[in-house]
C-alpha positions as CSV (number, residue, x, y, z in Angstrom):
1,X,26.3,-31.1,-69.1
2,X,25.4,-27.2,-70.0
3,X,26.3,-24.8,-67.5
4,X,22.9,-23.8,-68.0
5,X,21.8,-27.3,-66.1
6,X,24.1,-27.0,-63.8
7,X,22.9,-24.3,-62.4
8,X,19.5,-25.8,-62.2
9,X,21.0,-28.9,-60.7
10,X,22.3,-26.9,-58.0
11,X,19.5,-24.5,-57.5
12,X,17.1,-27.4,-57.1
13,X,19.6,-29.5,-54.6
14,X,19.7,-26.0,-52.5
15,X,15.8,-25.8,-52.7
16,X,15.6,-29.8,-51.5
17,X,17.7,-28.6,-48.5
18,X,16.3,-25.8,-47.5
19,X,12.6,-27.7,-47.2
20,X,14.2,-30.5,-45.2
21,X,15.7,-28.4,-43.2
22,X,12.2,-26.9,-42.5
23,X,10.4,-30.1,-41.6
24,X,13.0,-31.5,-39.6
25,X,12.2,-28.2,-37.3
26,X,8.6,-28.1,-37.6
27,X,7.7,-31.9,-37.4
28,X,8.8,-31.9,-33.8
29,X,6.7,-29.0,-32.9
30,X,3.6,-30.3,-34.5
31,X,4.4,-33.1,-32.7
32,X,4.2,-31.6,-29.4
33,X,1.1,-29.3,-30.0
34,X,0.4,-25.9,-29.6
35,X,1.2,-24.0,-25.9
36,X,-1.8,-23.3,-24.0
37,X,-2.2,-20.0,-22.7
38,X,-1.5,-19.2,-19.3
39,X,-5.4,-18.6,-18.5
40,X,-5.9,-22.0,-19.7
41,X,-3.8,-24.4,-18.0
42,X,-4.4,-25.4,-14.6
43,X,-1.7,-24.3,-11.9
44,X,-0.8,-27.7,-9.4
45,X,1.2,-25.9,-6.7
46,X,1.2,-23.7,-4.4
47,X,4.1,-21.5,-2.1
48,X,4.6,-22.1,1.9
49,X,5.6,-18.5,2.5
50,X,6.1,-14.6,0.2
51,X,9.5,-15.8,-1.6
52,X,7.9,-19.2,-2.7
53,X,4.4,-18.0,-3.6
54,X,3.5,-19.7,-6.4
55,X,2.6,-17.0,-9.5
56,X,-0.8,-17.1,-10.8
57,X,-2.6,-15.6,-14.1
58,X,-6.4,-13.3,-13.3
59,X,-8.8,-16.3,-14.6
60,X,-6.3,-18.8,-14.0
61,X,-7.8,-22.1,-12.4
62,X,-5.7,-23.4,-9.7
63,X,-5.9,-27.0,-8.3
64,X,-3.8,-28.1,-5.8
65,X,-3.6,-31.1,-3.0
66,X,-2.4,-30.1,0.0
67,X,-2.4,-31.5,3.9
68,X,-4.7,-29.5,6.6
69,X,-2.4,-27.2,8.1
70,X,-0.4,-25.9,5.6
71,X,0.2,-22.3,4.4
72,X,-0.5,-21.8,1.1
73,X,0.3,-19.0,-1.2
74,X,-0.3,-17.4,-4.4
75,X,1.0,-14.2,-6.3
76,X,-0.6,-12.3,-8.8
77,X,-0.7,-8.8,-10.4
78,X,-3.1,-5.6,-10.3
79,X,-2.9,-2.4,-11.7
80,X,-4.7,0.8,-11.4
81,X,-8.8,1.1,-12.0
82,X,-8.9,-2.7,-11.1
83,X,-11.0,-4.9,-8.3
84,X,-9.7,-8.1,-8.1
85,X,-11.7,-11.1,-6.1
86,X,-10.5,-14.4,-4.7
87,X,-12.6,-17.5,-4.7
88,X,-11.3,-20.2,-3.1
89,X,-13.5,-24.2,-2.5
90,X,-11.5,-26.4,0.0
91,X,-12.8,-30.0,-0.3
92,X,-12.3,-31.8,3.2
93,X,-11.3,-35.4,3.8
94,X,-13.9,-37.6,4.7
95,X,-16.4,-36.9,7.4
96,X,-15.1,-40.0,9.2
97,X,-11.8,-39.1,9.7
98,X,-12.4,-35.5,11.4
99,X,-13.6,-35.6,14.7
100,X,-14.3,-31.9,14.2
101,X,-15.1,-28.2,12.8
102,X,-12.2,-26.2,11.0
103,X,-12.3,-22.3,10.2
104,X,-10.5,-21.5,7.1
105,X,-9.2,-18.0,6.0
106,X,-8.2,-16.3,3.2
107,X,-6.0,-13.4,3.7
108,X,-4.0,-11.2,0.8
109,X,-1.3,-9.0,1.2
110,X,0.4,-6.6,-0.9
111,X,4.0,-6.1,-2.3
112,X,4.4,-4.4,1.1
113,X,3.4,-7.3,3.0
114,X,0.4,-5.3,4.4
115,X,-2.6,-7.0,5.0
116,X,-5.5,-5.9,2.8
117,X,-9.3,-5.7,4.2
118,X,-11.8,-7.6,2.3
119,X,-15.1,-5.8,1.4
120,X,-17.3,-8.8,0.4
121,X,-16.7,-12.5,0.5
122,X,-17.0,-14.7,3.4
123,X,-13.1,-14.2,4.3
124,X,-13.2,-17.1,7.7
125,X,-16.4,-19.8,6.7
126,X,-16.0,-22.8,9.2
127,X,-16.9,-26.2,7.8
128,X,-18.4,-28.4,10.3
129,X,-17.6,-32.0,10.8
130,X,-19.7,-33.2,8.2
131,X,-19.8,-30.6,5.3
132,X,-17.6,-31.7,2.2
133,X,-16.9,-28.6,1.1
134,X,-15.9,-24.7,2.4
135,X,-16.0,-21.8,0.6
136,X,-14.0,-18.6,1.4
137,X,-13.8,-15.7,-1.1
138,X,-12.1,-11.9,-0.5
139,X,-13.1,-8.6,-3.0
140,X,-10.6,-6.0,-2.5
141,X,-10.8,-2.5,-3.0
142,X,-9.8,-0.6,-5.8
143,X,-6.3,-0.3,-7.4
144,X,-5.3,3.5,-7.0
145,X,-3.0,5.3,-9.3
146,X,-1.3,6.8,-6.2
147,X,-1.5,6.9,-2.5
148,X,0.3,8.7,0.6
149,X,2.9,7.1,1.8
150,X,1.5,6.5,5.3
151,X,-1.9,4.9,4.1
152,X,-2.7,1.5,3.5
153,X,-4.4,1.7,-0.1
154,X,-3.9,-0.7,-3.0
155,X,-1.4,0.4,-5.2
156,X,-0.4,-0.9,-8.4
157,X,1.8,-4.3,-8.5
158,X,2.0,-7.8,-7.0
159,X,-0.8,-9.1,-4.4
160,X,-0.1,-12.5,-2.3
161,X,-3.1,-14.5,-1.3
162,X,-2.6,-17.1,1.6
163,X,-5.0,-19.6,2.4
164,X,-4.5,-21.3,5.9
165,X,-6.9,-23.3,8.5
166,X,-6.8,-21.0,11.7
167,X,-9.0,-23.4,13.8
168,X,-9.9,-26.9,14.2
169,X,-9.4,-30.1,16.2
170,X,-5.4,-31.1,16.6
171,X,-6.0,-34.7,15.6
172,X,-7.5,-33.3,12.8
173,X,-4.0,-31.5,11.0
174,X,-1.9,-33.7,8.1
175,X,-5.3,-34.5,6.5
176,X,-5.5,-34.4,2.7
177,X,-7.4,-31.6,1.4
178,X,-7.8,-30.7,-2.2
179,X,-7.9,-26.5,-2.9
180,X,-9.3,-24.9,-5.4
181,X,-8.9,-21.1,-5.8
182,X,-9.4,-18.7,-9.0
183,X,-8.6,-14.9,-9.0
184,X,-10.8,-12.1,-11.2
185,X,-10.9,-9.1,-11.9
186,X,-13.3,-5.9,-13.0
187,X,-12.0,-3.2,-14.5
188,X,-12.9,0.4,-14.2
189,X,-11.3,3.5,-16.2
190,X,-11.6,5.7,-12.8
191,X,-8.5,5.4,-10.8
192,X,-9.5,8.0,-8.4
193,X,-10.8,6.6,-5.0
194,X,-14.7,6.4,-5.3
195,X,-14.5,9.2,-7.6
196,X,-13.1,11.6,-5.4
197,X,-10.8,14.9,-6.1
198,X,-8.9,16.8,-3.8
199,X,-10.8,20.5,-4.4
200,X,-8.0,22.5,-1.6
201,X,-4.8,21.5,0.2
202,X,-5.5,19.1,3.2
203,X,-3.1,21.9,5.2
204,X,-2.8,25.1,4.7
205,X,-0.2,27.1,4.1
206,X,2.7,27.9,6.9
207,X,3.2,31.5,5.6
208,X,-0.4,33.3,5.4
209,X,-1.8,36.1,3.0
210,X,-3.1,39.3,3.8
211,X,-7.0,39.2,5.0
212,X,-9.3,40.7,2.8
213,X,-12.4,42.2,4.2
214,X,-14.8,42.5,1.5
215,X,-15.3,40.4,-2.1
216,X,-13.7,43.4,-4.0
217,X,-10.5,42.8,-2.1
218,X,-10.5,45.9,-0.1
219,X,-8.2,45.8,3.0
220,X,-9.3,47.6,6.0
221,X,-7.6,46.3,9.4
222,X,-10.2,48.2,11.5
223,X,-13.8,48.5,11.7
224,X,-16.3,51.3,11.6
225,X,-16.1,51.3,15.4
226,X,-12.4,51.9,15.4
227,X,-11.3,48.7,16.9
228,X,-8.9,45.7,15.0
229,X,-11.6,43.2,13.9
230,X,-9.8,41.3,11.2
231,X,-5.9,41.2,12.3
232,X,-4.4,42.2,16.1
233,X,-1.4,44.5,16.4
234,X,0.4,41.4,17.3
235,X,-0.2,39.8,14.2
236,X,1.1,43.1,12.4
237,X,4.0,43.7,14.3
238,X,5.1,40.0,13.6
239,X,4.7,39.7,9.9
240,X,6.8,42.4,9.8
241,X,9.6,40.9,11.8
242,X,9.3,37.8,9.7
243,X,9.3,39.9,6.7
244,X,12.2,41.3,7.9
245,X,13.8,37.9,9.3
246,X,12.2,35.0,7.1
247,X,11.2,32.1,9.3
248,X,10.8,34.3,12.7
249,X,7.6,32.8,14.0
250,X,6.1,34.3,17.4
251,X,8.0,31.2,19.5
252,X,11.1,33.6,18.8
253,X,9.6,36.6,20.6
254,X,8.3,34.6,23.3
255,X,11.6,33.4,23.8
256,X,13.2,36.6,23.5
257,X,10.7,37.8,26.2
258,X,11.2,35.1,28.5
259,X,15.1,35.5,28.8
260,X,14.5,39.3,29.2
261,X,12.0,38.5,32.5
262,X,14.4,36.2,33.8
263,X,17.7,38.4,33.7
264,X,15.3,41.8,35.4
265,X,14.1,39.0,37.7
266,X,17.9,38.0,38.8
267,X,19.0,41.5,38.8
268,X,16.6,42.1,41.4
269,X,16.2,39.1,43.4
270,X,20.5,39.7,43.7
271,X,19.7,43.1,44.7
272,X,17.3,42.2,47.5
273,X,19.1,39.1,49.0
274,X,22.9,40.7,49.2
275,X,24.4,41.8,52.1
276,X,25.1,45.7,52.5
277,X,28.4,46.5,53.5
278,X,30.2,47.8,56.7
279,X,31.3,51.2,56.5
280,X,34.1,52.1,59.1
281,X,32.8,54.9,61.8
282,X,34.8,58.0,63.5
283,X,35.4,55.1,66.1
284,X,36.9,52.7,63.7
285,X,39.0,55.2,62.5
286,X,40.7,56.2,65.8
């Protein structure tokens, strides 16, 4: 044998390796199938509370049996411009095994655990005793870009949905129910709330300007009469102490004034309420 063929030999035995290598990986896989997407397969479960909630995909279908009574909860994520809606088709048991009318709601919460309002859907339908079926749906507002700290506004990040019965029959709870709920979503490129923009400061500011009198910018304190129309002498003399002193508002002349009444007033109420003294007579002295 050549060193020539050798080197064939071994190249080809390298090559035969290499491709079972290959199909001893792949065959398995094409075995198995390809992965559905997330939007495509159903989700079966469901949370009982925030830490369990059970995450769900916008589009998602969701089927899941569950006992009347239950809490059940989902999660899922919004960002800004978008208006997500909950749809949610609770089959009942059997008409003959409810003695009564239930009242379902759908309720959804943000990363904050604040409760969101619902601005079309029928958020509490009540199914009587013989209806199969109850539907509930929830459209919340838009997702905003940013929001004060001290409102309630949707914000950008993980919603919970919670779908409970809030009213029916006692006999009636430990049922089987089968739930059906999907979550959607319409997208807008405006973030701002219902187009809004904020023209001037909602306060204004601590430390005024000087007032101008006329659009060229002119400042005249008094009028053609003489009198202070636009600015008081109070208001001059105290921008001038708080130029002088920065943060000297008028509570500290008030103040000031106030303690200078009260020491004249107990100067003088001491001076009318003490006794004079005795001064010894020509008798007293002999």
């Amino acid at each position: 044998m050549t060193r020539r063929t050798f080197r064939l030999t071994r190249a080809g035995l390298a090559v035969g390796t290499a491709g079972a290598a290959v199909l001893l990986v792949a065959t398995p896989a094409a075995a198995e199938g390809p992965t559905p997407a997330p939007a495509e397969a159903t989700l079966t479960k469901a949370g009982t509370s925030f830490l369990t909630a059970a995450a769900v995909h916008i589009d998602q279908p969701v089927r899941v049996s569950a006992a009347t009574g239950e809490y059940l909860y989902w999660s899922f994520p919004a960002q800004a411009g978008q208006t997500s809606s909950i749809a949610a088709t609770v089959t009942l048991a059997d008409a003959a095994a409810r003695s009564g009318a239930s009242t379902w709601t759908i309720d959804v919460f943000d990363g904050l655990r604040r409760r969101q309002p619902c601005t079309a859907g029928m958020q509490s339908p009540v199914g009587s005793a013989t209806d199969r079926q109850v539907r509930a749906g929830c459209a919340l507002r838009q997702v905003r870009a940013w929001a004060e700290p001290w409102s309630a506004d949707p914000l950008p990040g993980t919603y919970y949905v919670r779908l409970s019965v809030t009213d029916l029959p006692e006999q009636d709870l430990g049922l089987p129910v089968q739930v059906e709920l999907r979550v959607s979503v319409d997208i807008s490129d405006d973030t701002s709330p219902e187009g809004g923009r904020l023209e001037a400061p909602l306060t204004p500011t601590v430390r005024q300007g000087a007032v101008l009198t006329s659009a060229t910018g002119d400042t005249d304190p008094a009028d053609a009469t003489g009198q202070v129309s636009e600015q008081s002498w109070w208001d001059s003399v105290a921008g001038w102490f708080s130029d002088w002193l920065p943060g000297l508002t008028s509570r500290w002349f008030w103040t000031v004034a106030g303690g200078v009444l009260a020491a004249v007033g107990g100067v003088v109420g001491f001076g009318l309420t003490r006794r004079p003294r005795r001064r010894a007579g020509p008798a007293a002295a002999s």
